[in-house]
N, C-alpha and C positions, 0 to 999 in steps of 0.2 A: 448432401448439397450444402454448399455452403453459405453459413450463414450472412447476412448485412451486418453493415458497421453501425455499430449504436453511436447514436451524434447526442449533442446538450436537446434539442429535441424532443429525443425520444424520452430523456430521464423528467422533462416539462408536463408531460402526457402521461409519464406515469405519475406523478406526484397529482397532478388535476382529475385523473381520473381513479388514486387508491391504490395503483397497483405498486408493489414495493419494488426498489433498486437494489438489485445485489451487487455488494463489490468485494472483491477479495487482493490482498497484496501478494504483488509474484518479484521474482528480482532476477530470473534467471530464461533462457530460450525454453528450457523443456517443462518447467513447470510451469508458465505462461502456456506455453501450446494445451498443456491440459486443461487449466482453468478457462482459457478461449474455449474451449472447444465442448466442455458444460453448461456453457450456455452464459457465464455470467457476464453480468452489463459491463463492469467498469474493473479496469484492473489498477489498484494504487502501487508505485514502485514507490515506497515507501523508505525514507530517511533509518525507518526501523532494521533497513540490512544493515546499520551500523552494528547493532547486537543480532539479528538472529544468523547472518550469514559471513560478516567481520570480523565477530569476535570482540569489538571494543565493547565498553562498562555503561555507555552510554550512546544516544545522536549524536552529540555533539562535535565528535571528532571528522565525523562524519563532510568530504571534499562533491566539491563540484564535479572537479572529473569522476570520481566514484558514482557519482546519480548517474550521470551521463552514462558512462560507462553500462553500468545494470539497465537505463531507461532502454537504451541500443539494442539490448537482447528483447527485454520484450515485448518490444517493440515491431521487432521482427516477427516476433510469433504471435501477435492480437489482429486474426481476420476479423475479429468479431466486435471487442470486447474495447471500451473505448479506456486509452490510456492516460494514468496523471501522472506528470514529476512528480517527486514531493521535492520542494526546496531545501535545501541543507541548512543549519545553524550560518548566519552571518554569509551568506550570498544575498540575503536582499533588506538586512537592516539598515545598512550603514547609507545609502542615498538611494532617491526614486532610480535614478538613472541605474547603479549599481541591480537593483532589482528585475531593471526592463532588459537589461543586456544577457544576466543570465538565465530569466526566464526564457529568452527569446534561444539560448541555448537548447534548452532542452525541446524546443520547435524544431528547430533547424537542424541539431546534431543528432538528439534523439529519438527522434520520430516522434515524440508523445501527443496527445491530443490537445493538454491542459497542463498546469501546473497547480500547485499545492501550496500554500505557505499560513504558517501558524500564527496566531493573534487577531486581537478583538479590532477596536476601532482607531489604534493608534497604527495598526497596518493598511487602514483605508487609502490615505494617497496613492502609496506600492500598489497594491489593488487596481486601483484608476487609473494610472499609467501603465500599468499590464495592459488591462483589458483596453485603453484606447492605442496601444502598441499590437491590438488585434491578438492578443494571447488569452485564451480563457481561465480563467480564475478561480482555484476552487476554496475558500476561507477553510478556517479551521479553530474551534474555539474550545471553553473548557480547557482538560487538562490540556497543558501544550510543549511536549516532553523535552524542546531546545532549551524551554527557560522553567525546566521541572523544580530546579533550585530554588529558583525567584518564589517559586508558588508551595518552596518549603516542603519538598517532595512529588510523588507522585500518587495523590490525593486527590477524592471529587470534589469540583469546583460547584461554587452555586447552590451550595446546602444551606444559605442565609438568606434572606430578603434583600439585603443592599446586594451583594454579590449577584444573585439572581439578576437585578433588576439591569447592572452591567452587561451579563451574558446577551442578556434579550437584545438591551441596545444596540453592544456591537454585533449581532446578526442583521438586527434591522441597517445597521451602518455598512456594512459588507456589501449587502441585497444594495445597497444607494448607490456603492460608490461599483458597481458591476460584478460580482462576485455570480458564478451559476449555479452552485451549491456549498451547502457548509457543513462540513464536520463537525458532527459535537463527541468529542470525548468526556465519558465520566464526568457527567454531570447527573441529576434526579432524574426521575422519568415524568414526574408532573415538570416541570420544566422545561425537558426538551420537548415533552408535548405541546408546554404553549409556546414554544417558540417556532416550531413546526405550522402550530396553527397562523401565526402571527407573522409570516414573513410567507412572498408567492416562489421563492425558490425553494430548490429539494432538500434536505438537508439527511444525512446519514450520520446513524447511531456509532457508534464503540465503545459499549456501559453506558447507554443513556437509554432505556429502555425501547418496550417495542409499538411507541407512536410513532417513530420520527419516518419520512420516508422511506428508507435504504437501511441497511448493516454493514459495516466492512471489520473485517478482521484479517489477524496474520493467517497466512497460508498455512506455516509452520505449526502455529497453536492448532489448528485447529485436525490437520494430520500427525498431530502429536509426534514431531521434530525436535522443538526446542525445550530443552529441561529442564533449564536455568531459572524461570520460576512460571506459575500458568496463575495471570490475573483475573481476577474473581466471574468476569463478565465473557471471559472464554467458554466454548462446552467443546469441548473433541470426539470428532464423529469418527477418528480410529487412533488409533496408538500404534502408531511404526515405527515408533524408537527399540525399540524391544525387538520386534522381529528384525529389522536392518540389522542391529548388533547381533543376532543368531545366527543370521543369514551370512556373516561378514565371519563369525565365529567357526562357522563350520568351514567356508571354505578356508579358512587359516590350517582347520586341521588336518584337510584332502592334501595340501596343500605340502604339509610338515611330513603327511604320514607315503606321499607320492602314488595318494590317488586320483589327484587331479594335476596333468589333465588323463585323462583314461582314451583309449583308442579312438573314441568318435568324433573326441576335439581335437584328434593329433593330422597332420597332412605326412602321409604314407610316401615314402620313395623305394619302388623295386629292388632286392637285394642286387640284381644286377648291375644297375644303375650307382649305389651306391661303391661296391665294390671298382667303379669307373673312378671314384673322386682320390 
């Protein structure tokens, strides 16, 4: 049977009543349809296909038509599972307006539910102009991998008293200006715990330990796809790089040695028939 569509709602009720948010990033039709169809709450299409499924060194390079593009697939395939853009580097710094147009892209062109955009309280206006542009909002603070540089790597944020004391604010400034849940990356876990406690939206962990309402991780990490590097707060529930590359190995060698394909993948024509051409 199939399942209902998880709305902002249902992720309210579960944060008010304990029960935890799962979300995982998909970027493509069929691995969206599986993670839909597990069951999970929220799917993030995540700025991170610039490195797990692009190939660039970084987000950054990362285009608008490119989100669009990946949000369109899975888009298509989330009966269930409610979906976020993630904004790209520089689609929504440069003016409110700039922000509210392409947000409203990924509404409109990509079917998504919500949008995503990174930073604390100096991205609050962008925020409030979404959200009274009728787009949902979802913050993102902590590490924030568009301006990884700015922040002198990709390092946890909020490991000091002043810095902490920023993170908190701009959540509380997020939750003000309409935001429906916030991301905290790599941050402490007594921290994202009081910032959980201290704000009434949801807010979802990735390296900030396991108070916060939700978890999201890459799909990739966590089916052990991508090997370029596996960050600390990842755990991988299989390793399929290995066997796809044996799987891919073998048939290279059916292939070289002209056992594949063998008779029962071949389509048969009568010798009579043949001897007709």
């Amino acid at each position: 049977m199939e399942q209902r569509k998880i709305t902002i709602a249902d992720f309210q009720k579960k944060k008010e009543s304990g029960l935890k948010i799962s979300m995982l990033t998909a970027y493509d039709f069929p691995t969206a349809s599986l993670v839909d169809q597990a069951g999970i709450d929220a799917i993030l299409v995540g700025d991170s296909l610039g490195m797990v499924v692009l190939g660039y060194g970084s987000t950054v390079p990362v285009t608008m038509d490119e989100m669009v593009h990946h949000c369109k697939a899975v888009s298509r395939a989330a009966g269930h599972s409610f979906v976020i853009g993630d904004m790209p580097f520089m689609s929504y710094q440069l003016s409110v307006e700039q922000a509210v147009a392409n947000a409203g892209r990924f509404i409109k062109e990509a079917g998504c539910d919500a949008v995503k955009l990174e930073g604390g309280s100096t991205m609050c206006p962008a925020v409030k102009a979404i959200v009274e542009a009728g787009i949902p909002v979802c913050g993102h603070i902590g590490l924030t991998p568009q301006t990884a540089t700015q922040l002198s790597g990709f390092k946890v944020q909020g490991k000091n008293a002043e810095s902490a004391r920023e993170l908190l604010q701009s959540a509380r400034n997020l939750e003000a200006a309409g935001a429906f849940m916030i991301v905290m990356e790599c941050i402490p876990d007594k921290l994202a715990a009081l910032i959980t406690r201290s704000i009434s939206i949801p807010t979802i962990g990735i390296g900030a330990g396991k108070d916060c309402d939700g978890q999201v991780l890459v799909v990739h990490d966590i089916l052990g796809l991508f090997e370029r590097f596996t960050p600390k707060f990842v755990k991988r529930y299989i390793n399929l790089a290995p066997e796809i590359k044996a799987a891919v190995g073998r048939y290279r060698e059916e292939v070289e040695k002209g056992i594949f394909p063998a008779p029962e993948h071949t389509f048969s024509m009568s010798d009579e028939e043949a001897e007709k051409i």
